[in-house]
Every structure is written in C-alpha cells, then in structure tokens.
PAGUDREN-147778 format. One line per field, with one value per residue (C-alpha): residue in one letter; residue number from 1; x, y, z. Coordinates in nm, 2 decimals. Layout:
# residues N
r: A,...
k: NUM,...
u: X,...
v: Y,...
w: Z,...
END
This chain:
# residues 523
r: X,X,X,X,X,X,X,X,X,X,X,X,X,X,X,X,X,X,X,X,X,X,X,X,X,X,X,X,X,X,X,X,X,X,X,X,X,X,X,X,X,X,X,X,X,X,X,X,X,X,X,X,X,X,X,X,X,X,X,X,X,X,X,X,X,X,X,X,X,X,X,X,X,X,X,X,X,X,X,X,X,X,X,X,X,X,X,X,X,X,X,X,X,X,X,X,X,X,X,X,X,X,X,X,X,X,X,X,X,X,X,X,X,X,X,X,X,X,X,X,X,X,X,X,X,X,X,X,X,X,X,X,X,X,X,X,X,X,X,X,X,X,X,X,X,X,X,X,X,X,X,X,X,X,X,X,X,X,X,X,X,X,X,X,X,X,X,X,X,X,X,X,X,X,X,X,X,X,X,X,X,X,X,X,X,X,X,X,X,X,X,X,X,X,X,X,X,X,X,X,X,X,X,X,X,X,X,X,X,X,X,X,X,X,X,X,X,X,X,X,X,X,X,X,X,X,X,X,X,X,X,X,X,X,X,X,X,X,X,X,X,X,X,X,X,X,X,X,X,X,X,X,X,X,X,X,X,X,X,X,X,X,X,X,X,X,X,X,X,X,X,X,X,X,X,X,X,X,X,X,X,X,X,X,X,X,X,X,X,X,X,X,X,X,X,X,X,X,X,X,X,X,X,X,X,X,X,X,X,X,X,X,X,X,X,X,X,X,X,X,X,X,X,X,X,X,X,X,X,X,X,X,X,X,X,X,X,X,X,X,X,X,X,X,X,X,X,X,X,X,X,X,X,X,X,X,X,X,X,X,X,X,X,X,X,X,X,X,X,X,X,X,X,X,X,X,X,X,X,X,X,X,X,X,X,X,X,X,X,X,X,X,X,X,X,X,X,X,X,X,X,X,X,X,X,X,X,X,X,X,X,X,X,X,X,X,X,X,X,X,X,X,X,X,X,X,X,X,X,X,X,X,X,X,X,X,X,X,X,X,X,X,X,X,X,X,X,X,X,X,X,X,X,X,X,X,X,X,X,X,X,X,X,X,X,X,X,X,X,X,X,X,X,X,X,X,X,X,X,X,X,X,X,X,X,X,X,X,X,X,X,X,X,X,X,X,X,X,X,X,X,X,X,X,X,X,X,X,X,X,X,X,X,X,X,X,X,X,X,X,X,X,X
k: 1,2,3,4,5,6,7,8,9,10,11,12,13,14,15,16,17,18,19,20,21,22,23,24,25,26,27,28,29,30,31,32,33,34,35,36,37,38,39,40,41,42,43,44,45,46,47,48,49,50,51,52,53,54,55,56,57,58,59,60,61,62,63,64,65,66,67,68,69,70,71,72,73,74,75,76,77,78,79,80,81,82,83,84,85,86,87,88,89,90,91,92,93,94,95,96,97,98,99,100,101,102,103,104,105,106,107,108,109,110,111,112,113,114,115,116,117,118,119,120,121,122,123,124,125,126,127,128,129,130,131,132,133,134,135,136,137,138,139,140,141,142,143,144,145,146,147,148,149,150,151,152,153,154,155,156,157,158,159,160,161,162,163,164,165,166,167,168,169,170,171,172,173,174,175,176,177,178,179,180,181,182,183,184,185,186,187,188,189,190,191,192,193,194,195,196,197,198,199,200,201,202,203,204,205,206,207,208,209,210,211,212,213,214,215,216,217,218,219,220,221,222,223,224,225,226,227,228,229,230,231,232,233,234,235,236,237,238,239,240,241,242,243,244,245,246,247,248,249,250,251,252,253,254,255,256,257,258,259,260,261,262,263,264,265,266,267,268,269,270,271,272,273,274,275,276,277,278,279,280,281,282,283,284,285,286,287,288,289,290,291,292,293,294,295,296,297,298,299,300,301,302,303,304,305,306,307,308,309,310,311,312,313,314,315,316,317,318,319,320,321,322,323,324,325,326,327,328,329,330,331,332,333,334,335,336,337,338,339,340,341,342,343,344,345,346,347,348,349,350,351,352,353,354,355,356,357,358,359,360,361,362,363,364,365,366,367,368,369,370,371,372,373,374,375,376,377,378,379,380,381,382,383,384,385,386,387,388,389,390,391,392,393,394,395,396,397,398,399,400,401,402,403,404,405,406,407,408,409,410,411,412,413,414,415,416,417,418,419,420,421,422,423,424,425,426,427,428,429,430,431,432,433,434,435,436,437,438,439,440,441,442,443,444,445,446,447,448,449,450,451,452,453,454,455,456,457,458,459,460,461,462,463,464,465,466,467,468,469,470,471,472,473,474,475,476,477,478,479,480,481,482,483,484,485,486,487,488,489,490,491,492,493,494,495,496,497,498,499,500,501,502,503,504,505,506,507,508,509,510,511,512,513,514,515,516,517,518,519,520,521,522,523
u: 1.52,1.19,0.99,0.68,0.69,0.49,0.64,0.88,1.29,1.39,1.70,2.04,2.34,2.44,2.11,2.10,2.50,2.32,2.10,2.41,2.51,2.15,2.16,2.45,2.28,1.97,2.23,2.38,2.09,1.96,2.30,2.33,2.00,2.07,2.37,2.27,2.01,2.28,2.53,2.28,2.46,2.76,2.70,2.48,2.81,3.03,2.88,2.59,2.32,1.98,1.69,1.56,1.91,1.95,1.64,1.76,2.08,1.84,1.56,1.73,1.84,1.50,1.30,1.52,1.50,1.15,1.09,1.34,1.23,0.97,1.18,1.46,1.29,1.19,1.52,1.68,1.41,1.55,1.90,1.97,1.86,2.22,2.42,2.21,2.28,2.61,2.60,2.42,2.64,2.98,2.77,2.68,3.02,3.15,2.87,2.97,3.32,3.21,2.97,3.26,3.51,3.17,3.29,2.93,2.59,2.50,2.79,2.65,2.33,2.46,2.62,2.31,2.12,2.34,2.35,1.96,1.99,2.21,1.98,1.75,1.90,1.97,1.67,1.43,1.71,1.77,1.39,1.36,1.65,1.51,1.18,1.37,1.60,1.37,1.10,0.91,0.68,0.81,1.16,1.11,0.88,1.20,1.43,1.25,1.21,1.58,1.63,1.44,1.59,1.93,1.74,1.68,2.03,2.14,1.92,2.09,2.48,2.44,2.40,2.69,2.88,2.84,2.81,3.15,3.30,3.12,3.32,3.61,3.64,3.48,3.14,3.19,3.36,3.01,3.02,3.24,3.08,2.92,3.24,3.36,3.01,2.95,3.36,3.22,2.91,3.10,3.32,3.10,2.80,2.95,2.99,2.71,2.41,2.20,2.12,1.78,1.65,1.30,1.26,0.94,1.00,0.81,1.13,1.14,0.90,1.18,0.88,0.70,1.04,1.00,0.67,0.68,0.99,0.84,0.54,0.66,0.93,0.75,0.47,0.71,0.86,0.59,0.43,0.76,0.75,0.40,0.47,0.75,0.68,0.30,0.08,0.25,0.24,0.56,0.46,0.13,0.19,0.47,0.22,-0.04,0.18,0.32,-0.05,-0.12,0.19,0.07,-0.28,-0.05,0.14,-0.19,-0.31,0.00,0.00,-0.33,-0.23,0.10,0.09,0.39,0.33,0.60,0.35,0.07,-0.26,-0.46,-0.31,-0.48,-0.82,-0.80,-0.87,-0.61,-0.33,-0.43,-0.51,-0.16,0.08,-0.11,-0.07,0.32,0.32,0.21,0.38,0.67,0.60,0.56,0.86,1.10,0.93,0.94,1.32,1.45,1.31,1.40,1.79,1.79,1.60,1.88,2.13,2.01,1.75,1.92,2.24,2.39,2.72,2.65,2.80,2.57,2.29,2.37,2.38,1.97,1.87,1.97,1.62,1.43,1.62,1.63,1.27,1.23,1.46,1.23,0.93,1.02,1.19,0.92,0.60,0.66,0.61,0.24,0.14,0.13,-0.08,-0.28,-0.41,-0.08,-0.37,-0.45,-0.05,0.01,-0.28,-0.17,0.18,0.06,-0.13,0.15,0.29,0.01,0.15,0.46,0.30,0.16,0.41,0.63,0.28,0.32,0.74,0.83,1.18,1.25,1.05,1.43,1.53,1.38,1.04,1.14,1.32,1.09,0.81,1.04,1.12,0.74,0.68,0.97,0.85,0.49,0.64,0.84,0.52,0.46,0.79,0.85,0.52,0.41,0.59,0.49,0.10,0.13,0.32,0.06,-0.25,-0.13,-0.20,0.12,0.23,0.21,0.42,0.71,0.51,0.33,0.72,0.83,0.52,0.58,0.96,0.81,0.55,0.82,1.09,0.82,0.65,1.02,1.09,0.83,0.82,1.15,0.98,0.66,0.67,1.05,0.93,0.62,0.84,1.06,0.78,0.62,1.02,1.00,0.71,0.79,1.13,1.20,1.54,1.67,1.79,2.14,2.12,2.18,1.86,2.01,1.91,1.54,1.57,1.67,1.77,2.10,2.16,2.04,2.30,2.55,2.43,2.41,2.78,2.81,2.54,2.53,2.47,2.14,2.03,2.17,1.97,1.64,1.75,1.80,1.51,1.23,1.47,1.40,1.07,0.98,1.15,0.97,0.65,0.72,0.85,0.48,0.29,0.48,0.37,-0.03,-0.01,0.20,-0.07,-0.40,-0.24,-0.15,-0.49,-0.66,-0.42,-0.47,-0.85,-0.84,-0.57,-0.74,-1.11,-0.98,-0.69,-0.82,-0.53,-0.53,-0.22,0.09,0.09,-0.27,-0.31,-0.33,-0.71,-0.73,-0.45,-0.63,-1.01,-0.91,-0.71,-0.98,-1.24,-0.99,-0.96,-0.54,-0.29,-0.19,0.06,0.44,0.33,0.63,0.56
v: 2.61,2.57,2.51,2.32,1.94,1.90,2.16,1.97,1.97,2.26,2.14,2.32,2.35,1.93,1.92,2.22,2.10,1.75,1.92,2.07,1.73,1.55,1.85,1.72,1.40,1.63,1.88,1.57,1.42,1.74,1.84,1.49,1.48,1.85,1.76,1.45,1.65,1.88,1.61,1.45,1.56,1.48,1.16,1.11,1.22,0.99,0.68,0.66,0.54,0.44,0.70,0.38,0.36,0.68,0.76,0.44,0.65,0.93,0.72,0.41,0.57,0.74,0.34,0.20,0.50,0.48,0.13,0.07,0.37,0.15,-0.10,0.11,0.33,-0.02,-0.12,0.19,0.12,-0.20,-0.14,0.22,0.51,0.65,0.30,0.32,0.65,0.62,0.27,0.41,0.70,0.48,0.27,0.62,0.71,0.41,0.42,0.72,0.63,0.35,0.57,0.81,0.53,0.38,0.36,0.19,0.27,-0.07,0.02,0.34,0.25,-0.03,0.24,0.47,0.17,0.13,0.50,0.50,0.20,0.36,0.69,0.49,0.44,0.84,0.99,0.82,0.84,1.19,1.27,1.06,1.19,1.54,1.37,1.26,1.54,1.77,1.78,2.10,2.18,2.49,2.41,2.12,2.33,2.53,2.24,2.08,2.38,2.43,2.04,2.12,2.46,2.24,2.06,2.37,2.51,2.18,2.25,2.56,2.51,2.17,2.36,2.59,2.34,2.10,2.31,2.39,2.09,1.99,2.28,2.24,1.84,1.53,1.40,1.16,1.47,1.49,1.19,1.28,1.57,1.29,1.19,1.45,1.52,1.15,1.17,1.41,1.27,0.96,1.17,1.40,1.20,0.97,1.29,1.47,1.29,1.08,0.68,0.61,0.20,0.14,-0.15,-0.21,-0.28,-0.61,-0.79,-0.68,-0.86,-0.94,-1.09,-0.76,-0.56,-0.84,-0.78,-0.38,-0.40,-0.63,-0.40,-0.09,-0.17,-0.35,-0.08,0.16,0.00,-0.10,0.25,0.37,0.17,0.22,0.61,0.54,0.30,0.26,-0.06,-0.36,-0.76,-0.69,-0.36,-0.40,-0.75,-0.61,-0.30,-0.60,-0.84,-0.50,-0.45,-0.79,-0.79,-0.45,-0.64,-0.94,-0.67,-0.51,-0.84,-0.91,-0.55,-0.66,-1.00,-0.85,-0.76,-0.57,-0.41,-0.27,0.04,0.13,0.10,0.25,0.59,0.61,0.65,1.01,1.22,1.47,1.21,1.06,1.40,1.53,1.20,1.27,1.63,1.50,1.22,1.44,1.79,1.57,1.38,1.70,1.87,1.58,1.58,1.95,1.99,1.70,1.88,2.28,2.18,2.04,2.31,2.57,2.34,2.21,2.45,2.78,2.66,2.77,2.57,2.36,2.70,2.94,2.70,2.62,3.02,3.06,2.78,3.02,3.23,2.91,2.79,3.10,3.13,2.76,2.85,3.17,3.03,2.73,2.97,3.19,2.93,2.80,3.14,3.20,2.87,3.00,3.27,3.04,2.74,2.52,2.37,2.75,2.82,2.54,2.60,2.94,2.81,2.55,2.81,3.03,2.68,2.65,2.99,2.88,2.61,2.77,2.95,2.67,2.55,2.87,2.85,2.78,2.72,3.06,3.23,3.25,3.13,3.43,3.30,2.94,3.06,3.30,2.98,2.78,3.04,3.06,2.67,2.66,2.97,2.74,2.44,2.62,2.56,2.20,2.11,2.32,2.22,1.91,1.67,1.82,1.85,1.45,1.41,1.61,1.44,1.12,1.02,1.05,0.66,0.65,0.96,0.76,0.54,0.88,1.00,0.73,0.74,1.15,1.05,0.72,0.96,1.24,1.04,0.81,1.13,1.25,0.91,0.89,1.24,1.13,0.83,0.85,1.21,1.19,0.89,1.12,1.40,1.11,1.02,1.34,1.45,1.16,1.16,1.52,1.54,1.53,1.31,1.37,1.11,1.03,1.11,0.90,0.70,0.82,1.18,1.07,0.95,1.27,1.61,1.55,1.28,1.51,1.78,1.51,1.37,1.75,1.81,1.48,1.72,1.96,2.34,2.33,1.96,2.02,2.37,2.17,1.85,2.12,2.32,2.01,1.83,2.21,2.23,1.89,1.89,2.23,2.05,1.82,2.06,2.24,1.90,1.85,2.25,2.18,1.88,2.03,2.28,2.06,1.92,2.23,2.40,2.03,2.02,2.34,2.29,1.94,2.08,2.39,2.16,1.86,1.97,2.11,2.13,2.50,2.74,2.60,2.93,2.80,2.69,2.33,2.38,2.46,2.19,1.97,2.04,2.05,1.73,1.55,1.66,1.49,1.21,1.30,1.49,1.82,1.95,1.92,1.59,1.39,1.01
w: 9.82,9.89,10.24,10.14,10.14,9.87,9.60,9.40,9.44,9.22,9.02,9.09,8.89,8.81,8.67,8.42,8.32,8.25,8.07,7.81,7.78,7.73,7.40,7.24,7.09,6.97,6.82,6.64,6.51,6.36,6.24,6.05,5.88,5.73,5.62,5.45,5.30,5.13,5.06,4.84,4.46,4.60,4.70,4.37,4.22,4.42,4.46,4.16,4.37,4.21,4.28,4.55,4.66,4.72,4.91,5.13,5.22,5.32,5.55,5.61,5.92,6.03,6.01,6.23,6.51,6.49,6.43,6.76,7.01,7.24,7.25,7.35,7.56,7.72,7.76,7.91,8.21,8.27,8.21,8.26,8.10,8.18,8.07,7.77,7.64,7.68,7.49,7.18,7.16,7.12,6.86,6.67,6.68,6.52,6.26,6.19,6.13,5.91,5.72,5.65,5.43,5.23,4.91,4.74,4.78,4.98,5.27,5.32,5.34,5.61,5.81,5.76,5.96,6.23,6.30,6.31,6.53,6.79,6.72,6.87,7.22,7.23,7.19,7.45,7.71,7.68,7.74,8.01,8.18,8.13,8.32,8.56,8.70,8.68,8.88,8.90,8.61,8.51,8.51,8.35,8.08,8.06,8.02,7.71,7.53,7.55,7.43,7.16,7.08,7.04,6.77,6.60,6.66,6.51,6.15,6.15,6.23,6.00,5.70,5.76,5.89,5.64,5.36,5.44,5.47,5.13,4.98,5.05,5.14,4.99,5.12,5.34,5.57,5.71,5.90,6.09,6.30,6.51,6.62,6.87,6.99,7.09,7.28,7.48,7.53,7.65,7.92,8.06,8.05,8.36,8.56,8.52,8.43,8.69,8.66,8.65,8.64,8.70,8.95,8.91,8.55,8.39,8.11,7.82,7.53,7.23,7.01,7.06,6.93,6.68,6.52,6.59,6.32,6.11,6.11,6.00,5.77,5.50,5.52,5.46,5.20,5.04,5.03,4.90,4.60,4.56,4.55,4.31,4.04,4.08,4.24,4.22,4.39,4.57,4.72,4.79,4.92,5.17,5.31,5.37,5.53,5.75,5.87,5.92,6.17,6.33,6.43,6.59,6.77,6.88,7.02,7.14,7.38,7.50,7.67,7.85,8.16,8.09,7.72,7.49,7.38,7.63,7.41,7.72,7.62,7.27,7.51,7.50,7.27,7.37,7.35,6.99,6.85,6.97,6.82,6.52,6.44,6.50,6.30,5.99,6.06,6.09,5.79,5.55,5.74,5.61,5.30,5.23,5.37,5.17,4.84,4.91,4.98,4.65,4.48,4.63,4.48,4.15,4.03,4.23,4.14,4.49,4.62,4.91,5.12,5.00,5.03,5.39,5.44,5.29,5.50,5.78,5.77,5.81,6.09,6.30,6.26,6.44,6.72,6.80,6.78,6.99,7.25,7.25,7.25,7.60,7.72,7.53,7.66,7.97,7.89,7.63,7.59,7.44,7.19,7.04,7.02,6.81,6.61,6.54,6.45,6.21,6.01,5.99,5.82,5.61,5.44,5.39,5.24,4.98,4.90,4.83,4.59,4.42,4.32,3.97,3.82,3.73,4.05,4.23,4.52,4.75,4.71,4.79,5.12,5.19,5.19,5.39,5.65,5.66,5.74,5.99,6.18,6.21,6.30,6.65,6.88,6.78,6.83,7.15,7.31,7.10,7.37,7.70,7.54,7.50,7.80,8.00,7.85,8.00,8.32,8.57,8.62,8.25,8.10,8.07,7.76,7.70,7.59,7.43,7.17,7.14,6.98,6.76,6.63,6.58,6.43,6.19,6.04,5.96,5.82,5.63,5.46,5.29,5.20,5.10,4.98,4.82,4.62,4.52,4.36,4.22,4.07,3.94,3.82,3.62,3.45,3.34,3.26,2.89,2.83,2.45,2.23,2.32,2.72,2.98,3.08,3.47,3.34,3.35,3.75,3.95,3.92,3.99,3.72,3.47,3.57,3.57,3.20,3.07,3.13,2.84,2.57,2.33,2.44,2.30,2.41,2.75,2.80,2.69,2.91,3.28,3.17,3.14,3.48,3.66,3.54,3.65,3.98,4.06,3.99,4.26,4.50,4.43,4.50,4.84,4.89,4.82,5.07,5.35,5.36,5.38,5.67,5.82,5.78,5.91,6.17,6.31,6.34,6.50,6.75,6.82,6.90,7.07,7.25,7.56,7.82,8.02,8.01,8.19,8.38,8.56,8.90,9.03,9.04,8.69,8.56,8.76,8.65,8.29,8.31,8.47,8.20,7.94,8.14,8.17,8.38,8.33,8.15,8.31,8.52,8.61,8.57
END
C-alpha cells in the first residue's frame, strides 16, 4: 500500500488472477498457429488442397486478425473491452468447432477466417486490459512480459500437444484445443476481469473498417500470387487497387475527428522505427517457422511427435530471453537489448542459409533455437517500447498498432515468403515421367506421389523435392538475416528510450527529446 498520492495503485491479487485469464487467449493463439504449422502433411494428405489453397488454410486466419485489430480495438472502447473479449472468445470457440468437421479445403479455409475474425476481438482486449488494471510501471512491465511469455509457452506446448494428437488422432483433433480454453475463458472472465468503456469515445467509422480491409487484403493477395506464379494483370492489378484504397483510408484518418488509426503517432521516429522492426521480425519469424516444421517432417522424416519434441530447444530459448529481457532493460537502454537480440537472430539466420538436405536435422534446430533465442527481447519489450514512445492520451492507438504490426508481419511471412519457397521448390524439383503433376507443387505431394513410383524413380523424385525444398528454406535463411543485421542497426540508432529502471527525471528528459512518453506510460 503505498502513501503518496501521486505513485500509482499497486495491483493486488484480482488483478494478477486477471492477468492468468487475459493469458489464455495468447496461449491459444500461439498453440493454434504451431499446430497448424505441423498439421500441414496431414491435411495435405486429407483434404488435397492446392499449394494456393493450402497456404489460404495457413494465413487466411492471420489477414483477417490484422486487417480487423483497429477496428476492434475501436470497438472494445465503445462497447467494452470486457463484453468484447468475452464475445470473440465464444465466436473462436465455435470456429473452432466448425474447423474441426471441414471435410474440403474451401470449409476449412471458411472456418480458418472466422477464427482469425474472432482473433481479432482477443488480442487488443487482452492488452488493453493489461493497460488498464495495472497501473504502476513496473508491475505493469512485469505483467506484459508474462503475457507474452504465455505466447511463448504456447509455441512450445503446441508442438507437443499437437504433435500428439496428430499421432495418434486424425487432423482436425487440433481444433479442438481452443475449445476448453475459450469455456474457461468465458467463466472466469466475468469474475475476474474488470470492464473498461471509454466515454469519451468518438462512434465508430464502419467505412474506415471498410477501406482498411479492402486495403490490405488485395495487397496481400496480390503479392502472394506475384511471389507464386510470377507478374501478372490479376495480381498486380489487385496490389494497385489495395494501395489505391490505403491512400483513401489515409485521407479518410485525416478528416475524422475521431480516426480509426492515429496518423499523429507515425511523427516520431521512435514509434515508426519500433512498428517496423515488428512488422519484419514478425514477417521472417512466420516465414522461417512455417518452413523448418516442414523440414523436420518431410526432409528429417520425424513423426509429427518427435518433431514437436525438437521444436522444444527453440521455444525454450524464447521464453528465456523474453523473461529475462525485461530485466536488462532496466539496466539498458530497451533499444540496445533488442538490438543485441536480433543479432543473435541474424545467426540463426545464417545457419538456417547454410542447411542442406543431407546436413541433419541438428543443424536446422540448432539455427532455429538461434533465431528464437533473438527474437525474446523484441517480443518481450517490442510493445512497451511503442507503447512508451507514444504520448500518454494516445497509448491506447499506440497498442493497438503494436498488435496490427505484430499479427500482419506474421501474416505475411506465410504469405509472401511461403509463396517464395513454393516457388523456388518448384522450379527445382525434378518430376519424372509418370508422376503426378501434384508431386511438382509441394513437398508433401511428392511424398505422397512417391509412395505410387518405382524404388529408383521415387529415390530420384524425394531427393530433387528435398533438395529443392532445402533451397527454399536457405533463401528464407539469407533474408531473415538482412533484416536482422538492418534491424539491429536502425533499432540500436533511432530508438532512444532510457532503461525502465531510470528515474522520472530521466524517463521524462529522454521522452521529451523524442517527442514521446516514457516507457510504461498508462494512457
């Protein structure tokens, strides 16, 4: 209990039991994107999706979270960030349900987008609830470092998990994690968690939720097929008419008095330089994950199990370096922690550049464990350093744009950088005469079309599909660490936000000479 007026309300017991029960969605939604990842042969197996198709299943659900954050983040200030929460979370559980009994490629991919449209309402909510019940800087510092440690404990229970269920049940099994986590998300939500409703609120702009969709889905799309199959009318034409909507949605921002996405906040350099190191870490992190799982699978040849069980270094990695980054930000500059991380990524990276087929697995996990470990300070202290560059009546926007930035990047690794190796695999795998033309779109179709071959034209058939998989998993490697070697640098020169362990004099001076708050400032 503290005696000063102005020293914040330390949060008690209700508040850190919220906090359990704000972790639950994180847990789910990291749990259900590493899953996915591994369930990817089986649903290849299953269902026979097209490469396009199948990389639809995968990011169907990431567009719609991040194309439908703001405006949920929006609408849980007008409505409820509580009421909300709990709203999304029935809708994910339902999806989930639905997602479980697909029995075709288009169904799942339906259910795949309802899930990432009830994702949507979770994640925003959660992090403003965070900002909200906890008040003091250090406690909240605490706080989101163990939200985010959930997401990490998530990417490593889903492979387990899930690799178990893939063993010893059929694929849609997966699904159904979400279930029980969202039940008691629904009951012990109402008890535990706080209502917060902003009053002061301006109504929420539907043709701005409008044109932000109809901004980055064509783009997407468009740069998917681009990366794919090449330039062509359709593609380019739908990345064209993507940014032509972005500059109405721009425009549009500027007139409202009440804007869906603060434009202000891109004024400091701290702020953009911070959503951008997100947007790409994030970006070759989905790109990079999407690609090892299968190389334990397809190319290792490990059982969905025993790949779960390697993904294990990786994961612990992440949840020490998130843990332990909160702490050596407050001896440090946040801006030189990350750095530090990121090149420990770039590593990683490179290692991953350096695999081949026949390297083993070790070298590949290894690599991975490598680009995890780097990625812990980002995503630990990635949101408060946005948060904190913002000023105070705008960290609520300032949040909001932290998720976007972090669920787009994901997004668009499996995207942009799935369709690249989809691309690279099939200009280098060899298909012999007689093979299925399916054996020329993914790995997993030319271990399917192998089982129809000869011995000798089904060794020659794995070995090109290894070979030419590898080469894609190298190409993802080389580009994961450009970024993470440019990252670093821009981070480590822009970024200029003092230790969270500093005074108020020295939060305060730096945040002034960036124009922004300090770190941990509650909006």
């Amino acid at each position: 209990m503290t005696t000063d007026a102005d020293t914040p309300a330390q949060a008690g017991p209700r508040e850190w039991l919220g906090l359990a029960v704000l972790a639950l969605p994180t847990l789910l939604l990291s749990i259900d994107v590493s899953v996915l990842h591994l369930a990817v042969p089986h649903i290849s197996a299953a269902l026979d999706p097209s490469a396009s198709q199948m990389l639809w299943i995968i990011d169907i659900y990431g567009f719609l979270i991040a194309g439908f954050l703001v405006t949920m983040g929006t609408l849980g200030d007008r409505i409820g960030r509580r009421k909300l929460l709990l709203i999304g979370a029935a809708a994910f559980g339902v999806a989930s349900l639905a997602a479980v009994f697909a029995n075709d490629p288009v169904t799942l991919i339906a259910a795949r987008a309802a899930m990432g449209l009830a994702g949507a309402t979770l994640m925003p909510s959660t992090l403003a609830l965070i900002m909200n019940m906890f008040h003091d800087a250090r406690q909240r510092g605490v706080a989101i470092a163990v939200w985010v440690t959930m997401f990490s404990v998530g990417i490593a229970l889903g492979p387990v998990v899930g690799g178990a269920m893939l063993e010893y049940f059929w694929w849609g099994s997966v699904f159904l994690l979400g279930v029980p986590i969202m039940a008691l998300l629904l009951v012990a939500g109402p008890l535990l968690l706080p209502e917060y409703r902003d009053e002061q609120a301006g109504g929420l702009d539907l043709t701005s939720a409008a044109l932000s969709l109809a901004a980055i889905l064509p783009v997407i799309y468009g740069l998917k097929e681009i990366a794919n199959d090449g330039f062509g009318a359709i593609p380019v034409a739908a990345v064209v008419v993507g940014l032509v909507v972005g500059v109405l949605f721009i425009r549009r921002q500027r007139s409202l008095e009440s804007p869906l996405m603060d434009l202000a906040l891109f004024r400091t350099p701290t702020f953009r330089t911070a959503l951008v190191t997100l947007l790409l870490s994030m970006l070759v992190a989905g790109g990079t994950y999407l690609m090892v799982t299968q190389y334990l699978q397809l190319v290792g040849g490990l059982t969905p199990m025993k790949a779960g069980l390697w993904l294990l270094p990786a994961a612990f990695a992440l949840i020490v370096t998130a843990v332990v980054s909160p702490m050596a930000a407050s001896r440090f500059r946040p801006a030189y922690v990350v750095a530090v991380g990121l090149a420990v990524s770039a590593v990683g990276h490179l290692t991953l550049f350096l695999a081949d087929s026949s390297s083993g697995i070790a070298q590949v996990v290894i690599g991975f464990a490598f680009v995890y470990a780097g990625g812990g300070p980002l995503i630990a202290l990635g949101t408060d350093i946005v948060v904190g560059s913002a000023p105070p009546e705008r960290a609520g926007g300032a949040a909001a744009l932290s998720e976007t930035s972090t669920e787009l990047g994901m997004a668009l690794g499996v995207a942009l950088l799935g369709s690249l190796s989809a691309a690279v695999y099939h200009a280098g795998v060899k298909v012999p005469q007689g093979a299925p033309e399916y054996a020329g779109d993914t790995l997993a179709g030319a271990v399917d079309a192998a089982r129809g071959l000869s011995a000798e034209a089904a060794s020659g058939l794995l070995a090109s599909a290894r070979d030419a998989f590898t080469d894609g998993l190298n190409i993802i490697g080389g580009i994961g660490a450009v970024v993470a070697v440019a990252s670093a640098v821009l981070v480590a020169l822009v970024v200029k936000l003092p230790p969270t362990g500093a005074g108020e004099g020295a939060g305060d001076s730096e945040g002034a000479a960036d124009g922004a708050a300090p770190v941990g400032v509650e909006g």
